[in-house]
C-alpha positions as CSV (number, residue, x, y, z in Angstrom):
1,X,-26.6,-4.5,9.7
2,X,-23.2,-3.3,8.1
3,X,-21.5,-6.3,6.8
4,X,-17.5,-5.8,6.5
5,X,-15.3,-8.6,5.3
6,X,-11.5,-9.1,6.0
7,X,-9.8,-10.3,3.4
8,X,-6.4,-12.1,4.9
9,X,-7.6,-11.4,8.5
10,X,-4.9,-13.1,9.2
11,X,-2.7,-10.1,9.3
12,X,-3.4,-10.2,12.5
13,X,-1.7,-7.2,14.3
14,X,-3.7,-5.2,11.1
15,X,-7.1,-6.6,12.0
16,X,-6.6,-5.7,15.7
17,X,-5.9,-1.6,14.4
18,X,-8.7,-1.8,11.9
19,X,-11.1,-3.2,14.3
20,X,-10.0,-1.0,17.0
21,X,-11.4,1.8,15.0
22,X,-14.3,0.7,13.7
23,X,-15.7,-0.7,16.5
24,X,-15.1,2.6,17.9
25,X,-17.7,3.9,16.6
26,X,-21.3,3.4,17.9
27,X,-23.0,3.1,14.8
28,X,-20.9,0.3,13.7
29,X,-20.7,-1.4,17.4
30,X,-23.1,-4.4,16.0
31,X,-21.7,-4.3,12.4
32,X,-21.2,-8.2,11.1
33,X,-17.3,-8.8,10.7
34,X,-16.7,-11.8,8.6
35,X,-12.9,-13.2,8.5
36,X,-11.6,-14.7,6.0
37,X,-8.3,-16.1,6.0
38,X,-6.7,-19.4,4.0
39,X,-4.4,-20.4,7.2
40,X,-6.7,-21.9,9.9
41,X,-4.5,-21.2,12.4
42,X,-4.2,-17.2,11.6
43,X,-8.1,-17.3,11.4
44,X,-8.8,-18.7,14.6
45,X,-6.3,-16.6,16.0
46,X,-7.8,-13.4,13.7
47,X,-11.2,-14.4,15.6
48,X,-9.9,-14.8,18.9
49,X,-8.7,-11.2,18.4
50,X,-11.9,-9.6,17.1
51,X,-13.9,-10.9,19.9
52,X,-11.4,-9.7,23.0
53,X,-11.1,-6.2,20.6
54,X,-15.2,-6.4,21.2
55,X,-15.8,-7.2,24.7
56,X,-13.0,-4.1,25.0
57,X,-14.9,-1.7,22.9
58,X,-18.0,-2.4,25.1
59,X,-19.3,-3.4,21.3
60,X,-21.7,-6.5,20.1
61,X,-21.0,-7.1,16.7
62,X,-21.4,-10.6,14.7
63,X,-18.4,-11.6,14.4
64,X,-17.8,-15.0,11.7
65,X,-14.8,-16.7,10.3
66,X,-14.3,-18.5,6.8
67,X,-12.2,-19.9,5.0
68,X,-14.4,-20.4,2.0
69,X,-14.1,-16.6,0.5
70,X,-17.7,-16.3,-1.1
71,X,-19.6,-17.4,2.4
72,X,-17.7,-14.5,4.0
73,X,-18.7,-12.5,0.5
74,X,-22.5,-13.3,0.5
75,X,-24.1,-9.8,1.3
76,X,-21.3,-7.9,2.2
77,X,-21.1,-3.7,2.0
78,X,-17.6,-3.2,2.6
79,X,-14.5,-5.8,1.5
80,X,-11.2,-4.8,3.1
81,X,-8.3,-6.3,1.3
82,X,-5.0,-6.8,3.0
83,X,-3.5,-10.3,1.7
84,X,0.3,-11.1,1.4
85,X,0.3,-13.3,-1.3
86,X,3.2,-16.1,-0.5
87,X,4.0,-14.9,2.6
88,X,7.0,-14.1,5.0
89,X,8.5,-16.7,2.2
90,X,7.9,-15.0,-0.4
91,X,8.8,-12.1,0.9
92,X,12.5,-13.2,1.4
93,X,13.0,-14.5,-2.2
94,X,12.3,-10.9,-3.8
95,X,15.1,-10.1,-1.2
96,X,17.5,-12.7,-1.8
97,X,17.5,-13.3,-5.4
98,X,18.1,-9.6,-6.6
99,X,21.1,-9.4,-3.5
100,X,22.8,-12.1,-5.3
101,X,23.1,-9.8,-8.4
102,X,24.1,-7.0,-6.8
103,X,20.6,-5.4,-6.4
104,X,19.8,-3.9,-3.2
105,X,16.3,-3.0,-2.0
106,X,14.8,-1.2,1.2
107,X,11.0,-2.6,1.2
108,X,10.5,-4.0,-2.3
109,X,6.9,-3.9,-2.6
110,X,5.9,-0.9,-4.6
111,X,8.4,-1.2,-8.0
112,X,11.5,-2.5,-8.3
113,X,11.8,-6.1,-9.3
114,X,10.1,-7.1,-5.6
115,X,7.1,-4.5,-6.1
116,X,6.9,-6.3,-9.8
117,X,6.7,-9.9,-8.3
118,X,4.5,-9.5,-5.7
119,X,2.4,-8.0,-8.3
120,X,2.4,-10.8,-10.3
121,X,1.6,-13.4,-7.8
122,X,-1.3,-11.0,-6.5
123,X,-3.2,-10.2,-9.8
124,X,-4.4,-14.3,-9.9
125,X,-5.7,-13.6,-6.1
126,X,-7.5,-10.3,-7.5
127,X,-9.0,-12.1,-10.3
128,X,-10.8,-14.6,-7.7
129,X,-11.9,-11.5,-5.7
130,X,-13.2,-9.9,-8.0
131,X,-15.5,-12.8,-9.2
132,X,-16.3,-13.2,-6.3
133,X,-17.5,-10.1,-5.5
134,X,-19.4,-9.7,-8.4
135,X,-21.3,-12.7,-7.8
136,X,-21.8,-12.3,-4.0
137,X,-22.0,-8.7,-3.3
138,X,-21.7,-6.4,-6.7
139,X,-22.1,-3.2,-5.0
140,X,-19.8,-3.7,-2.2
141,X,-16.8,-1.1,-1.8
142,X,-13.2,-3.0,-2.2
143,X,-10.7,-1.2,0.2
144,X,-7.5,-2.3,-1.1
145,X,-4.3,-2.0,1.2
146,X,-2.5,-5.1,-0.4
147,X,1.0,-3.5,-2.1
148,X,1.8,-2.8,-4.3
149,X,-1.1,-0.4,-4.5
150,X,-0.5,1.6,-7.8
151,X,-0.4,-1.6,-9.5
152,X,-3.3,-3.5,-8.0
153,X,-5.7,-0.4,-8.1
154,X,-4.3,-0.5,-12.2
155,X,-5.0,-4.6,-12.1
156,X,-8.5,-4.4,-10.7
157,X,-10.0,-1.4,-12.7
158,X,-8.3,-2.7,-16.3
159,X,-8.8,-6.3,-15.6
160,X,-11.8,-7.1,-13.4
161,X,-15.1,-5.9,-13.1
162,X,-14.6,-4.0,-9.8
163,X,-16.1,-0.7,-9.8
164,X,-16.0,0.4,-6.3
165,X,-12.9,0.3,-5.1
166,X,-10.1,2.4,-3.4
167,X,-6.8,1.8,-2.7
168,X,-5.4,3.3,1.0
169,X,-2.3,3.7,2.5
170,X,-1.3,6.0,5.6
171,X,1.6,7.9,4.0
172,X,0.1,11.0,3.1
173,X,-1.7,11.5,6.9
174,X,1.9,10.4,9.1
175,X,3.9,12.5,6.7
176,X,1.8,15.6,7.4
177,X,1.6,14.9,10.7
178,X,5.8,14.8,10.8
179,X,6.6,17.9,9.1
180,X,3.7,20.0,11.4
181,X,6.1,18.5,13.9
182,X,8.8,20.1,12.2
183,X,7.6,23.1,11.7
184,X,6.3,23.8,15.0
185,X,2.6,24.1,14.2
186,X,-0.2,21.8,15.8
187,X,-1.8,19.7,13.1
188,X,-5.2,20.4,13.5
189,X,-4.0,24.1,12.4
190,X,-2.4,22.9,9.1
191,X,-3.8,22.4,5.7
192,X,-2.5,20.3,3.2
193,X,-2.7,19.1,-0.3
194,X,-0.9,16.0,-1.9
195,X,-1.0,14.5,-5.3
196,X,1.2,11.9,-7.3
197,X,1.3,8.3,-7.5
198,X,1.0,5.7,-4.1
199,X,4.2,5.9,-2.2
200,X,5.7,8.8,-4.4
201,X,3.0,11.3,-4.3
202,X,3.9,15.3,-3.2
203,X,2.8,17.8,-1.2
204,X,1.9,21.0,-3.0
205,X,0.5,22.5,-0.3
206,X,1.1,22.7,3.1
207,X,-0.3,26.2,5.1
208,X,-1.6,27.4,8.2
209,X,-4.4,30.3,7.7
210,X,-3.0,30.9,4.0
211,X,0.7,31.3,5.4
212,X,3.1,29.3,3.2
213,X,4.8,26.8,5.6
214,X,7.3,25.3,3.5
215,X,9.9,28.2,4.4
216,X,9.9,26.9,8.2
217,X,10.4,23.5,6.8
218,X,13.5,25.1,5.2
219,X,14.5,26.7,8.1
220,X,14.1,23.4,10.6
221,X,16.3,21.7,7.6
222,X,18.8,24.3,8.0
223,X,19.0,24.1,11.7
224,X,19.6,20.7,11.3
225,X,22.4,18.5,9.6
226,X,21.0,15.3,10.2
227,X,17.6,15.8,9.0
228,X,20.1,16.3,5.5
229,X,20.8,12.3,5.8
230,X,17.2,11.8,4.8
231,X,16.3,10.5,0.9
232,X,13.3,12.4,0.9
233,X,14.2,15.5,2.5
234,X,17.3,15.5,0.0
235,X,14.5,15.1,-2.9
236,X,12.8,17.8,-1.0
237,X,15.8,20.1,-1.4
238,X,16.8,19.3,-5.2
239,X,12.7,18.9,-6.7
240,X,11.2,21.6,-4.1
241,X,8.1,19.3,-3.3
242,X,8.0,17.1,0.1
243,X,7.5,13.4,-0.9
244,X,4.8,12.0,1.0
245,X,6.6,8.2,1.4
246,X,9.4,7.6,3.8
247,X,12.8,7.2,3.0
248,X,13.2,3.8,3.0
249,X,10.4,3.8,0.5
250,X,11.9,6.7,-1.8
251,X,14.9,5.2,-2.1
252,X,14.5,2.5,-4.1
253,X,12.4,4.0,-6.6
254,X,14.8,6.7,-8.1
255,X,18.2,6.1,-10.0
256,X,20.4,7.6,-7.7
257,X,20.8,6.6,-4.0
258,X,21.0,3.0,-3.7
259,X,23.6,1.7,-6.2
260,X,26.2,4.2,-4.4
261,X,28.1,2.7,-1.3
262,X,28.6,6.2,0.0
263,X,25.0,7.5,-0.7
264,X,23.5,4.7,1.5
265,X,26.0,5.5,4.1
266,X,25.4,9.4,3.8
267,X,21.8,8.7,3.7
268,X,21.4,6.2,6.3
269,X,19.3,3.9,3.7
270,X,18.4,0.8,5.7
271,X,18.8,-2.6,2.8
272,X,17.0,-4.6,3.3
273,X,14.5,-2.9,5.8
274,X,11.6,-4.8,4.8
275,X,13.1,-8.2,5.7
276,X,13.4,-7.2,9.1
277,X,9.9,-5.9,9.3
278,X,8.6,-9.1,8.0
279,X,10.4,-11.1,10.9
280,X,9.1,-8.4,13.4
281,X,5.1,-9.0,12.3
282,X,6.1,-13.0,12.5
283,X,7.0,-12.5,16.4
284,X,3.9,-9.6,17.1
285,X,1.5,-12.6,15.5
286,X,3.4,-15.8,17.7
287,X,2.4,-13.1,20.8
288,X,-0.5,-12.2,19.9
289,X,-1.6,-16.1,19.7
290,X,0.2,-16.5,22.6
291,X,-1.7,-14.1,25.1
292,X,-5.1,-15.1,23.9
293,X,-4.1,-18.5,24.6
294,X,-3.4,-17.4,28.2
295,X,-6.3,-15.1,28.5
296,X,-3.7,-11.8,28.3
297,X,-4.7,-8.6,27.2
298,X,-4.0,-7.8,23.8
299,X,-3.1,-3.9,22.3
300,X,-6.6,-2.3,21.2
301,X,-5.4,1.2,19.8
302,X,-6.9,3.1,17.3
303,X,-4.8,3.2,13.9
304,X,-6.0,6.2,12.5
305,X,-6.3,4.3,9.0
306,X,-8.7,5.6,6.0
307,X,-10.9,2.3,5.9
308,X,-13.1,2.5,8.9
309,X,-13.2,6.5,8.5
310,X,-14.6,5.7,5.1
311,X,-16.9,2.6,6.3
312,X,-18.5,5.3,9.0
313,X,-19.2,8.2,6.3
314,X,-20.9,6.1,4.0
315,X,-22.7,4.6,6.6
316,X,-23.6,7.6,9.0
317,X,-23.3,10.3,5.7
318,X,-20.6,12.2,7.5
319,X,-18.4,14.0,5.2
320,X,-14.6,13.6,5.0
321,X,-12.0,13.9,3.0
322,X,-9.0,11.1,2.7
323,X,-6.4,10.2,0.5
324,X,-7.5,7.3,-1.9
325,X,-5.9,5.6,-4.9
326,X,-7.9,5.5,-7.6
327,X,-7.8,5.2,-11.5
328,X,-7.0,8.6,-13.0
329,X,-9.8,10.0,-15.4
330,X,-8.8,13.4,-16.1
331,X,-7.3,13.9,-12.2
332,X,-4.0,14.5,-12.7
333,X,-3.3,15.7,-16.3
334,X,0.0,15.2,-16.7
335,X,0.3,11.5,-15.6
336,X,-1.3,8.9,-18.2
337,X,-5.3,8.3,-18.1
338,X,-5.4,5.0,-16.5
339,X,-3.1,4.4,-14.3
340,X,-3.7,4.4,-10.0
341,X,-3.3,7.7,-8.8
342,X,-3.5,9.3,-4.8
343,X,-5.3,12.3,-4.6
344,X,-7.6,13.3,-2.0
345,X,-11.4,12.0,-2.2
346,X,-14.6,13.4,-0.5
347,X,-16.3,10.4,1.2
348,X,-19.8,11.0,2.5
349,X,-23.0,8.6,1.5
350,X,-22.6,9.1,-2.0
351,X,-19.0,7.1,-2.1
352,X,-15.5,7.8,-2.5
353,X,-15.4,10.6,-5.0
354,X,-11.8,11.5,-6.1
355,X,-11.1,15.2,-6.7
356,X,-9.6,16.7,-9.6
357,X,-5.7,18.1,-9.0
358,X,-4.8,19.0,-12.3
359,X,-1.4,18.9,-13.6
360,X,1.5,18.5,-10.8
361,X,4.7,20.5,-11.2
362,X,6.8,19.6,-14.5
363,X,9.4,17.6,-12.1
364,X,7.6,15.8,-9.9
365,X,5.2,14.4,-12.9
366,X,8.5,13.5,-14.7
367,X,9.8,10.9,-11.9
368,X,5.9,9.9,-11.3
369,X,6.1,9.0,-14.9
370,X,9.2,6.5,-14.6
371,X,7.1,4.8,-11.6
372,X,3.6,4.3,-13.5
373,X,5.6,2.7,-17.0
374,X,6.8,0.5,-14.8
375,X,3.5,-0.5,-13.5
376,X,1.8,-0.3,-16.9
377,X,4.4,-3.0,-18.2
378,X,3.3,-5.0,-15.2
379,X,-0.2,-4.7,-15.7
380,X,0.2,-5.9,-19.5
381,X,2.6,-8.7,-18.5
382,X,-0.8,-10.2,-16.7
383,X,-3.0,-8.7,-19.0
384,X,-1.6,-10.2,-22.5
385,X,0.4,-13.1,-20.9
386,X,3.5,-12.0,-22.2
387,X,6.6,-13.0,-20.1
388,X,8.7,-10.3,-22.1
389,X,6.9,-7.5,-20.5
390,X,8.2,-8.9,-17.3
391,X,11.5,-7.9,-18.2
392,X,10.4,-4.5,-20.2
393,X,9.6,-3.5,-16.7
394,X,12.2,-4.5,-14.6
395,X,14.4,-2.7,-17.5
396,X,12.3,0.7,-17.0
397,X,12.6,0.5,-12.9
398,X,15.4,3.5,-12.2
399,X,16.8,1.2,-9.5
400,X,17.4,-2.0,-11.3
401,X,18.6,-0.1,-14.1
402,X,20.9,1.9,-12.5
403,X,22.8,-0.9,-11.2
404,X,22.2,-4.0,-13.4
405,X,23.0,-4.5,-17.4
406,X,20.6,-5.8,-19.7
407,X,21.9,-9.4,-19.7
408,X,21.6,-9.4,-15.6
409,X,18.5,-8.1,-15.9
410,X,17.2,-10.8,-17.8
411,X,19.1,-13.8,-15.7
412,X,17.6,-11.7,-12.7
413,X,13.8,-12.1,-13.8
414,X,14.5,-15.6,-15.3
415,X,15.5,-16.5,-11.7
416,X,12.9,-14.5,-10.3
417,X,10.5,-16.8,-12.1
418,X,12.6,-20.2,-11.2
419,X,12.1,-18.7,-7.4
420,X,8.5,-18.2,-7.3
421,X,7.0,-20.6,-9.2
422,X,3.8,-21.8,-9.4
423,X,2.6,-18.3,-7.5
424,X,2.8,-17.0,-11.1
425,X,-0.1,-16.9,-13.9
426,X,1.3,-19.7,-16.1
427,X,1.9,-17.9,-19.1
428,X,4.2,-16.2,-17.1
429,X,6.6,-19.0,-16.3
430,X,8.7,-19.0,-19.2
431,X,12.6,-18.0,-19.0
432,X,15.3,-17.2,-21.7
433,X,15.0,-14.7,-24.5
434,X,12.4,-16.8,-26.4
């Protein structure tokens, strides 16, 4: 019997699509799902949903909760990692604080000074996983989905003795699917290939039967003025490689859009964004509860996410290929040897087994570059304990230093701190230039 754990099942809404999937498939129909979850409440809910998802799959699996993490560990094949560490709370703070300096942000999970945060406070949660995993199940496969992903991929192959693991995010597979939309060919007819860094990775390729499809891309642009308010089809047109991460990602992690009133206007950039999202999952969770309370149907739709595709092929020994994050050795050759990078991965029986890109183009490496120093200085700030590297990094982010001077840069993260308290490693808690 498969054994898959949930890690912060209580992303409930998540659960439901991940489960969906997997129990799609027949071979994993009587898999054991363990939950685990540190809010009761969103566990019992969490198994609530996993059981109605079963009985409408027509599948029998063992389903168990826990809130003790190394029960649901004992024995486990697969670990699927999807916590939010501090919550909707949280959450707000890396919004709020950096707003009252004159900062703006669109999601804030990825770099920028809410991407470094959330780092921080996640890397302590890491630490416990990984023990835990190597003492309950050391050849289990870590799926990682918890952002920010280049960092945390970084984290657990630098700090932890995690081998097996893979960071996924759907970026790469919705944004191929939107521009065959755009240029006018059915999916299934295009081939791709994409390379870079989680959330600003590129697409070198993109072809049907060998034919070069970026010049109908070109031509659907220039047909159309207001796909010309989009960030990453304005990247497009200036660095001649499609970024695979939407615009309300891409924003924020280049120097140029968001300190500029009339660049935010021109390019619709939504402040923010990520706020609003976080309120929208806190109402899909109260209903969720609330129709398994009253014996309502829930949503059970397929999500099309990476994790159960890859669960299946090692299972079954199916062979696909995804789009994983994963440490680079000698993958990319241009971006540094260590750092998380997103490049697709042949999955079959053997594992997830990256493929070699070699270098990306001269530009797109450039800005890729600028994005992994600041996750380097992020990873050493947990690494070595040092509270300075804190601020190295929030100095290196294009955004923050595009808009902020030094000194607000340092009130910034000494607030930052202040704000978020005892989520951070202790070393980390120290403010001030000292």
């Amino acid at each position: 019997m498969t054994k898959i754990v949930f890690v912060g099942a209580g992303s409930v809404v998540f659960t439901q699509a991940l489960l969906a999937d997997l129990l799609g498939f027949p071979e994993l129909a009587d898999a054991h799902i363990a939950l685990h979850d540190i809010d009761a409440e969103r566990l019992e809910t969490a198994e609530a949903a996993a059981r109605r998802i079963a009985e409408a799959r027509g599948a029998r699996p063992v389903i168990t909760a826990h809130r003790e993490r190394r029960a649901a560990f004992d024995g486990a094949d697969f670990v699927i990692n999807m916590i939010q560490v501090g919550g909707h709370d949280a959450t707000v703070t890396d919004f709020e604080v950096p707003a009252r300096f004159g900062l703006r942000q669109t999601i804030a999970d990825t770099i920028g000074v809410g991407g470094i945060f959330r780092a921080l406070r996640t890397f302590p949660v890491l630490d416990g996983i990984a023990a835990d995993m190597a003492a309950c199940c050391p050849d289990a496969w870590l799926l990682n989905y918890t952002n920010p992903m280049a960092m945390n991929v970084w984290y657990l192959a630098a700090a932890t003795p995690i081998r097996n693991a893979v960071g996924l995010c759907h970026s790469v597979y919705w944004t191929t699917r939107g521009l065959a939309e755009l240029v006018d060919v059915p999916y299934e007819e295009v081939s791709y290939l994409a390379a870079g860094v989680n959330h600003q990775a590129w697409v070198l390729k993109l072809q049907r039967n060998g034919e070069d499809l970026y010049p109908r891309l070109d031509e659907a642009i220039g047909r159309d003025p207001q796909l010309r308010r989009r960030v990453r089809v304005e990247m497009y047109r200036r660095l001649g490689y499609y970024p695979t991460e939407t615009s309300e990602h891409s924003a924020e992690y280049v120097p140029w859009f968001m300190r500029s009133d009339a660049e935010v206007e021109r390019l619709r950039i939504p402040v923010d964004d990520y706020v609003r999202v976080s309120e929208e999952n806190l109402g899909e969770y109260a209903s969720t509860r609330a129709a398994l309370a009253a014996g309502e149907p829930i949503p059970v739709e397929g999500s099309m996410e990476y994790a159960p595709q890859i669960i299946h092929s090692m299972v079954t020994g199916r062979p696909r290929v995804v789009y994983g994050n994963v440490v680079n050795r000698g993958l990319i050759g241009n971006l540094p040897e260590g750092c998380a990078v997103e490049v697709p991965c042949l999955v079959d029986g053997q594992g997830v087994q990256p493929t070699a890109v070699g270098d990306l183009p001269p530009q797109c490496a450039a800005l890729n570059r600028s994005f992994v120093s600041v996750g380097e200085l992020t990873v050493r700030a947990a690494m070595e304990g040092r509270p300075d590297h804190i601020r190295h990094a929030v100095m290196a982010d294009p955004n923050t230093a595009a808009t902020l001077t030094l000194e607000e840069i340092w009130t910034l993260c000494d607030e930052m701190v202040k704000a978020h308290g005892d989520l951070l490693p202790e070393p980390l808690r120290r403010t001030g230039l000292s």
